[in-house]
C-alpha positions, 0 to 999 in steps of 0.5 A: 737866664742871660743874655748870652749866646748859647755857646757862652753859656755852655762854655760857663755852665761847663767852668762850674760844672753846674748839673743843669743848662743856663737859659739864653734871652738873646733878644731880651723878651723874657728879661723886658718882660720880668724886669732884668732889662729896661730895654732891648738893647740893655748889655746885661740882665740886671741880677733879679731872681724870682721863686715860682711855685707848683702853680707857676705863681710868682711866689717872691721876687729878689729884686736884688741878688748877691750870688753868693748868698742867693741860694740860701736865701732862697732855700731858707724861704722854701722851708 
């Protein structure tokens, strides 16, 4: 989720051909409330990542994530 315009993020989703959609937090409710953000007028979400389990409980929290080693990461603690 960023903080993006929605045709922003299609515009990106499309550049990488990402079969899924890209969430939009344009006025930073979400972001404030999971911590990517310490206030409503922050530029950018901070590159956080939570993994949410069946029951919708927060099951691990990335407080730091490098893309390019985040999916692994996170596939390796799904197991």
């Amino acid at each position: 989720m960023s903080f993006d315009k929605p045709a922003d993020n299609l515009a990106f989703q499309q550049k990488f051909s990402f079969p899924f959609d890209l969430l939009c937090d344009m006025d930073r409710k979400v972001g404030l409330a999971y911590g990517a953000a310490d206030t409503a007028e922050d530029g950018y979400a901070k590159r956080i990542s939570y993994l949410i389990g069946p029951e919708g409980k927060i099951e691990r929290v990335y407080g730091e994530v490098k893309p390019a080693d985040h999916p692994e990461e996170v596939l390796k603690d799904l197991g």
